[in-house]
N, C-alpha and C positions, 0 to 999 in steps of 0.2 A: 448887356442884358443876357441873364445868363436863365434858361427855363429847365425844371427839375419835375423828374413824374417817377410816381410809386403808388404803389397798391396796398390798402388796407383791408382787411379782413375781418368779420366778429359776427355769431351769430350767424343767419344768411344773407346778412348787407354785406355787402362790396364796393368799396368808396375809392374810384381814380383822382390821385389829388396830381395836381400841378400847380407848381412853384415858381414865380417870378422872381428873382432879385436883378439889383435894388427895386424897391417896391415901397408902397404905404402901410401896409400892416391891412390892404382893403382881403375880407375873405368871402368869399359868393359859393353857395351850393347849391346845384341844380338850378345856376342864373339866379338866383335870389338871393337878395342880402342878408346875411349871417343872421342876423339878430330875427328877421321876420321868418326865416327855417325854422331855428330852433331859439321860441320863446320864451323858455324856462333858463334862468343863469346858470343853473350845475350844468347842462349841456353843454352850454356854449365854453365853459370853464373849462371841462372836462376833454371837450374838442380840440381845444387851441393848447392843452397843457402841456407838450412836448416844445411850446413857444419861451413860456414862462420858465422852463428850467434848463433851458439853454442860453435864456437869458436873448432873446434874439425875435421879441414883440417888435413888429412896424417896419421889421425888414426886409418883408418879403408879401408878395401878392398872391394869395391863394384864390385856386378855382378847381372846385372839387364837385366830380359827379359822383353819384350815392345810390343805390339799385340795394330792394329788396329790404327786408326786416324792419326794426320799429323806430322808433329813436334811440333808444337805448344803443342797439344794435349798431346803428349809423353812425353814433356818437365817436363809441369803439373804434369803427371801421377808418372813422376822419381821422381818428391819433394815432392809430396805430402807421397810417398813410405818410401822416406829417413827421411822423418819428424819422420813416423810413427816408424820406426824400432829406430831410435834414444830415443824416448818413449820409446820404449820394453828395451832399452838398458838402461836408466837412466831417471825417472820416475821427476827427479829437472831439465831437458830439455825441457819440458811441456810448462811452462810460456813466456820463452822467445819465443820457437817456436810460439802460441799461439797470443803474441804481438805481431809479425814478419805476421801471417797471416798465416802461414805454415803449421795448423791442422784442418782445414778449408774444405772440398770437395767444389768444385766448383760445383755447378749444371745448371749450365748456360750448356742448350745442342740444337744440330738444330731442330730448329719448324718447321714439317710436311708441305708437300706440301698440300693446301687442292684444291679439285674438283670445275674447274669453277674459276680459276686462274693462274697466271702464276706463281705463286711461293707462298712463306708462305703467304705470305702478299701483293703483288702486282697483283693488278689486270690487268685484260683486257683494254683496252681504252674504258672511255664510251663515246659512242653517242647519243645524246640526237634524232637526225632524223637520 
């Protein structure tokens, strides 16, 4: 029994994933089972996709804590986790992960409100009188 931990990033969620093999393919976030986190199937699709292209579904036992940002955010943060422990676990998982987009951090994060507008970017109405 071999246990595998990595850290995923996106947004401002932060997801500690840990990996069991051999395992069930069972996966729990925040002590919850998969499907009752995140209800929507592109989540969960979107989550576990660093599985599906390594070709390596039901072989390992995932348990992932998830802190901060939305789902979307979370989502990111679990694949990007699983990409990475996948690495730690088999070093010839790299490339494909890599071609898939999967080892990647997104740094796309929200732009600051600035003073003397109504949001990052939008401004006040101007009047010219």
């Amino acid at each position: 029994m071999k246990a595998l931990t990595a850290t995923g990033r996106r947004k401002t969620s932060v997801a500690q994933v840990r990996m069991v093999t051999p395992g069930t393919g069972k996966v729990y976030v925040n002590k919850r089972e998969f499907d009752t986190y995140f209800p929507v199937d592109l989540n969960r699709i979107e989550a576990v996709k660093p599985f599906m292209v390594t070709g390596t579904e039901g072989k390992f036992d995932v348990s992932v804590t998830v802190r901060g940002g939305g789902i979307s955010g979370q989502t990111g943060a679990i694949q990007l986790g699983i990409a990475r422990a996948l690495v730690e676990y088999d070093e010839e998982m790299r490339s494909p992960l890599r071609q898939a987009g999967l080892m990647t951090r997104d740094p796309r994060m929200v732009e600051r409100k600035k003073y003397g507008q109504k949001k990052a970017r939008k401004r006040f109405q101007f009047s010219k009188r």
